[in-house]
N, C-alpha and C positions, 0 to 999 in steps of 0.2 A: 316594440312598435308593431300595431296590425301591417297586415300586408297593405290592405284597402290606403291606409294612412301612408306608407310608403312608395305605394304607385302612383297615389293623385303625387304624392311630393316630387317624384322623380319628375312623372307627364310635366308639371307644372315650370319647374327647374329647366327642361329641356325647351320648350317651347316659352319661356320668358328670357333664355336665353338665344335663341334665334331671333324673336321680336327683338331685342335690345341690338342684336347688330344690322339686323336687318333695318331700324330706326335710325341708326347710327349712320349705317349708310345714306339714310335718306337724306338726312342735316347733312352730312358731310358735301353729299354731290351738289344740294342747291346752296351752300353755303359757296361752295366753288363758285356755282355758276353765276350766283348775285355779286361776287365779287369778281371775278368775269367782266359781264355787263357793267360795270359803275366804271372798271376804269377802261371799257370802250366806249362809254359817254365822256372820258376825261380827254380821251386819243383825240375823240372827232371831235369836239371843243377845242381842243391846243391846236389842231391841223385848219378849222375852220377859223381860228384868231388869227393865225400867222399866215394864212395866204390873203385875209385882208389887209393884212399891216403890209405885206411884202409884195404881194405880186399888184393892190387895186391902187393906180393911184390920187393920190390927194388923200390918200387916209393914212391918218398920222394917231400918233398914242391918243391927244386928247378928243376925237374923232371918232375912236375904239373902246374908247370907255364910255362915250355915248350911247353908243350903237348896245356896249354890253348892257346900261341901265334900261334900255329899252326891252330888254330880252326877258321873257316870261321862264326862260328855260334856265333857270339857275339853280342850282344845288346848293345845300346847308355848307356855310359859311368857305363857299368857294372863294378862291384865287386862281388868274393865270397869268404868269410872269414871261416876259421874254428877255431872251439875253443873248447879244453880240458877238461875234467871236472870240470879242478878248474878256468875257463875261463881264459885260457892263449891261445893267438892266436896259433895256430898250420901251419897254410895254408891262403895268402892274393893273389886273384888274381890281385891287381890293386895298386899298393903300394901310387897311389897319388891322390887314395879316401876314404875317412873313415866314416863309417859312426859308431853315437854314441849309444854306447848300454850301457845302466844302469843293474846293478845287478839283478834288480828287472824285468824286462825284459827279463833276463837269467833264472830266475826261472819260470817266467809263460812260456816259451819257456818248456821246459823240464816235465812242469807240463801239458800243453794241445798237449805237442807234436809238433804242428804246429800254427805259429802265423803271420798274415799278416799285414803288418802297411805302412807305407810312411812317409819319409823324406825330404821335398822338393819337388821336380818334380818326386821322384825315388819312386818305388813301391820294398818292399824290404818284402824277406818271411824268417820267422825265423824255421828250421828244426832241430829235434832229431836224429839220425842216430846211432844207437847201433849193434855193432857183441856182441862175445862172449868174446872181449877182452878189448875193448875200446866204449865209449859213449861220444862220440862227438856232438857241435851246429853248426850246417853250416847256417850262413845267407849270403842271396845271392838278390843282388837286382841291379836296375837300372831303366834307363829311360823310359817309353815307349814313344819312339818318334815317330812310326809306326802308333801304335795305336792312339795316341792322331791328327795324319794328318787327319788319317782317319774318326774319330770322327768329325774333324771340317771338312772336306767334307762331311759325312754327312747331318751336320749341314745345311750348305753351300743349301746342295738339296733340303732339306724338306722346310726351310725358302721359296725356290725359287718357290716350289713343292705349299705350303699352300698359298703365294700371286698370284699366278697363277690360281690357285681353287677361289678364292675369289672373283678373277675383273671377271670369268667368271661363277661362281653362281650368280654376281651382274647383269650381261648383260643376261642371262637368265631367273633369278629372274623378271628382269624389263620384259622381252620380254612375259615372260605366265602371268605374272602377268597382262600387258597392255590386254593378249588376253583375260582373264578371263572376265576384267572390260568392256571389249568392250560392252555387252550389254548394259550397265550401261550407258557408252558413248551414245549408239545408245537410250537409254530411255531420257536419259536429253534430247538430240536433241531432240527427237518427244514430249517429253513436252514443251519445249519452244516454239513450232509451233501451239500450243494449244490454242486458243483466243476464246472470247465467239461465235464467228461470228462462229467458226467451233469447235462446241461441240459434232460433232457427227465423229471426228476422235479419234481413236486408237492406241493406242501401237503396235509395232510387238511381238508377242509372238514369239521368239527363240526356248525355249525347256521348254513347259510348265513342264515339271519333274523337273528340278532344282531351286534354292531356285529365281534366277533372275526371273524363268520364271514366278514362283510363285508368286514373287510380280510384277512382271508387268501387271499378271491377276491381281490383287488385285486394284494394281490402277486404271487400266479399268472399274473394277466394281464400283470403288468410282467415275470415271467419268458418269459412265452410270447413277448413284445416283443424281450427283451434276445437269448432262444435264435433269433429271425429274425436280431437283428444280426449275432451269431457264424454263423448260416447264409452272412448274406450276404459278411460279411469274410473268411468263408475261400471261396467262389466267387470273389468277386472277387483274392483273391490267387492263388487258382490261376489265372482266367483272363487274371490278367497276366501270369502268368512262362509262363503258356503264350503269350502273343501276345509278350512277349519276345524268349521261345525262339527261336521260328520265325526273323525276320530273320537274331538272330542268328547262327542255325544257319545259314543262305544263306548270309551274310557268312562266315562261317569253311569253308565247303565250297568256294564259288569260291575264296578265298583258296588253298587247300588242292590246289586245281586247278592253280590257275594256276604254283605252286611246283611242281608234276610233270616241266615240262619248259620247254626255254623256245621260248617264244612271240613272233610278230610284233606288231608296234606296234597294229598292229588287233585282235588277242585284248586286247592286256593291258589297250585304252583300254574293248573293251567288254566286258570283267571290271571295271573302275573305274567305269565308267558303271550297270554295274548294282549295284555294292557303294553308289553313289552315291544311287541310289533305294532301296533299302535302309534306310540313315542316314537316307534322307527322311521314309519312314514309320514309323522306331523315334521320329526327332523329334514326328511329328505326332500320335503316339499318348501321347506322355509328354507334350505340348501340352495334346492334349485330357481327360489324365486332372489334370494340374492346375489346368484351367479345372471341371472336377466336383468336385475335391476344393475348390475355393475356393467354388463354388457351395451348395456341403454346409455351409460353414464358418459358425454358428450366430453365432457371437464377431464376425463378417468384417461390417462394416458398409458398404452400398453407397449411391450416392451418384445421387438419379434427378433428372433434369431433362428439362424441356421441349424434346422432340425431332419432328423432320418424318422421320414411318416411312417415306416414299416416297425420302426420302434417304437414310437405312439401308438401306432395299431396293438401290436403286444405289450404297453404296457397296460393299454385300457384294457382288453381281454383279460387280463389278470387278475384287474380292478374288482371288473366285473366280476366275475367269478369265484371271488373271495366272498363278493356279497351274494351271491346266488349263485350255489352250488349245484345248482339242479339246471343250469342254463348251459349250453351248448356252443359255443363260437368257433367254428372254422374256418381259419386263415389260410389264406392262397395266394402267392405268391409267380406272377409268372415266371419262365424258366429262363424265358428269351434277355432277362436285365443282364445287361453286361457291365453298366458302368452307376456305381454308386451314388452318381451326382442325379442318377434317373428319381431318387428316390428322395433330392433334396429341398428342401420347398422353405420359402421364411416364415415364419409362424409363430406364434404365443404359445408355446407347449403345454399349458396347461387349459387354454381353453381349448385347444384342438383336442387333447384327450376328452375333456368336459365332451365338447361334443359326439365324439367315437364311441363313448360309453353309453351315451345316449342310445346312438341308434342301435348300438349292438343291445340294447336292454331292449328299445321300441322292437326292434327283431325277432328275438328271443320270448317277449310277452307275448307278439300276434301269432306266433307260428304253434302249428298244431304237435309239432313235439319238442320245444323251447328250444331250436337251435339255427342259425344264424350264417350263413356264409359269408364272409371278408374279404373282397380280392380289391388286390393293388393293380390298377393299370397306370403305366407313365404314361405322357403321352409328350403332344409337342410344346405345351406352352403350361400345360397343369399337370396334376395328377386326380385321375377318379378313385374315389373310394366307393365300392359298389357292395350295399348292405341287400343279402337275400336271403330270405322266408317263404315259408309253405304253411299256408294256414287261413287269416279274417282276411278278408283283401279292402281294400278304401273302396268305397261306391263311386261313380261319378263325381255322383251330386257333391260329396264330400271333399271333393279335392282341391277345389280353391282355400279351403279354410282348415285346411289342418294345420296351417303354420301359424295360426290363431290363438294368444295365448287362453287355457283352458276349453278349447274347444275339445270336444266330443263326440264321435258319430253314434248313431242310434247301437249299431252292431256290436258296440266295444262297453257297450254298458257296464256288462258281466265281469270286466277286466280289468285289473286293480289297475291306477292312475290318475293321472291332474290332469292331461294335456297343457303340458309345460314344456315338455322335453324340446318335443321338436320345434317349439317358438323359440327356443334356446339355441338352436340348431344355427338356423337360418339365421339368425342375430349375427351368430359368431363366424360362417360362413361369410356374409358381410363385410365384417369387418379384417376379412384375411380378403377383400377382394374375388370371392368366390361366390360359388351357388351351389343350391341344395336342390334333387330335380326327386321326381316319383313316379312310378308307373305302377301299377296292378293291375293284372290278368286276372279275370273272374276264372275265365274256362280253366288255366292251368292253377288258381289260388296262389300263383304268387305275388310278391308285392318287389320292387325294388328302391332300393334308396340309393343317389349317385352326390356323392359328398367332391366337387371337381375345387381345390386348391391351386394357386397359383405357383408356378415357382418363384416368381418377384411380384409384388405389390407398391 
């Protein structure tokens, strides 16, 4: 069911149910009050018979029936009856209607004074009427045929009155309700026009105050979110088949060479030997991009325990170093640790190495004689890991975006790499609740890396 369709229903539901009681009400109080009225015309009739019977004299019953046919003021098929104290009729206005009264009926008459009841269609009121000489019942009743017209004209109105209310709260109901939803209309239209080719279109904000407007920012902002991810998935696809490329394109040009002519045992070993480093870092770049895409992987649940970081430090230096042997790593350790637990952090121990090998290799490549300094500091609530080098330092300008996967500064051209590593960094720093900080010093050329781990996460 549209909204539109279920707000006129509700609007319409809610206000045909107030008319109905508020209709209700209105029948109910005049139907009181017309019956009210009829049998206060019955009261002053019985009290206006029996002070002529009783207090005027010379006027006797057939004297009273005169007087009654002579009276314009008669109601549909009245009677008024009087009766003696030992209830013997006294006085009958209408000798060819009767209406029946039990004994018992006659006493609570006399006992409450006044008693109103109905017989049929007729409204009939039972009265006491005492002088000083005689205590007489006068019951006097009849039809309301007046009243009861008027009652079902009433009726007749209000019926007419509340389905007339009804089909036009429904046609109104529909017509604010359509006007409400029309943004909503006008948001579905501009999202269906929405295709990757044009991710840099918008919503119209209407009246960013109200709750539409409000979410129509909201989705704008989740497009603006979604048109970075498409920014970034096609850089980073480009900038892999372009880092790719390249090896590959080495590997297939020596190749390409070395079938030219033929060659001694010494070209062809070091045409293999360089197709060999090659393979090495097409492997270590397709390493490193499935250690980022698992790093990314939201669903990927990791698994942290209770690790000694000064042991990660030396295991990744060993790593390292096994793989490049011409690199340098020294570990420093302060003197002042006294207590083991300074050094204990919760952590994924194999992404926390992942990372450390990183920067000790990021290290080791910029520094002008490939070697790296490692110090541990505890502190109060983390641990820093502080990577230092002497050598390319980061520019400025470069500094917001090295954590960029495959970014590159102009300076580091010359220097084998993806820029991968350190987007790999910052991932995993993340997800251990930590941060990854940088500084470089032009004047001194150095650079620092502060790797700050938490002890709990």
């Amino acid at each position: 069911m549209q909204i539109r369709t279920k707000l006129t229903g509700q609007f319409a539901l809610l206000v045909s149910a107030i008319m109905l009681m508020a209709f209700i009400t209105i029948y109910l109080i005049r139907m009181t009050y017309v019956e009210q009225e009829f049998y206060k015309r019955l009261r002053h009739k019985a009290i206006t018979t029996c002070e002529l019977l009783v207090k005027v004299e010379g006027v006797d019953s057939k004297l009273l029936r005169k007087i009654d046919k002579t009276n314009y003021d008669v109601l549909h098929n009245e009677n008024l009856t009087i009766y003696d104290h030992q209830n013997e009729e006294l006085y009958t206005s209408n000798e060819t209607l009767y209406y029946a009264i039990p004994p018992e009926l006659f006493d609570q008459i006399r006992l409450e004074k006044e008693v109103q009841f109905s017989e049929g269609n007729a409204k009939i009121i039972g009265i006491v009427y005492t002088d000083r000489f005689n205590r007489v019942v006068c019951i006097a009743g009849a039809e309301d045929k007046y009243g009861d017209e008027e009652l079902h004209s009433l009726w007749r109105i209000l019926t007419g009155m509340y389905f007339g209310v009804i089909g036009l709260v429904i046609v109104a109901g529909w017509y604010f309700a359509g006007q409400a939803m029309k943004p909503v209309s006008n948001a579905i239209g501009q999202v269906n026009q929405i295709y990757p080719k044009l991710m840099e279109q918008r919503l119209t904000v209407q009246n960013p105050r109200d709750e539409v407007g409000q979410l129509t920012s909201t989705f704008n902002k989740l497009l603006d979110r979604i048109g970075e991810v498409f920014r970034l998935q096609n850089l980073f696809i480009s900038n892999v088949s372009h880092e790719l490329k390249n090896p590959l394109m080495r590997i297939g040009a020596q190749l390409d060479v070395a079938l030219l002519k033929e060659r001694t045992e010494a070209e062809y070993r070091q045409t293999l030997i360089s197709i060999r480093e090659d393979i090495r870092d097409l492997g270590q770049l397709s390493e490193t991009l499935l250690e980022l895409a698992k790093v990314n992987d939201q669903n990927r649940s990791l698994i942290y325990n209770d690790i000694r970081i000064d042991e990660i430090v030396w295991e990744a230096r060993d790593l390292l170093l096994k793989a490049e042997p011409s690199y340098q790593v020294q570990v420093r350790l302060l003197s002042t640790i006294e207590d083991d637990n300074q050094l204990i952090v919760k952590a994924n121990a194999h992404l926390m190495k992942t990372a450390i090998v990183n920067l000790m290799e990021n290290g080791c490549k910029f520094a002008s004689d490939s070697t790296v300094a490692v110090d541990v500091f505890p502190m109060e609530t983390n641990v820093e890991i502080r990577f230092t080098n002497t050598g390319t330092v980061i520019l400025p300008k470069d500094l917001p975006y090295i954590f960029q996967p495959f970014y590159r500064s102009d300076n580091t051209t010359n220097i084998k790499g993806y820029g991968v590593g350190l987007s790999l960094v910052e991932r995993i720093a993340k997800l251990h609740n930590g941060n990854i900080k940088v500084t470089s010093d032009a004047h001194a050329q150095t650079t620092f890396f502060s790797l700050l781990i938490p002890y709990r996460h």
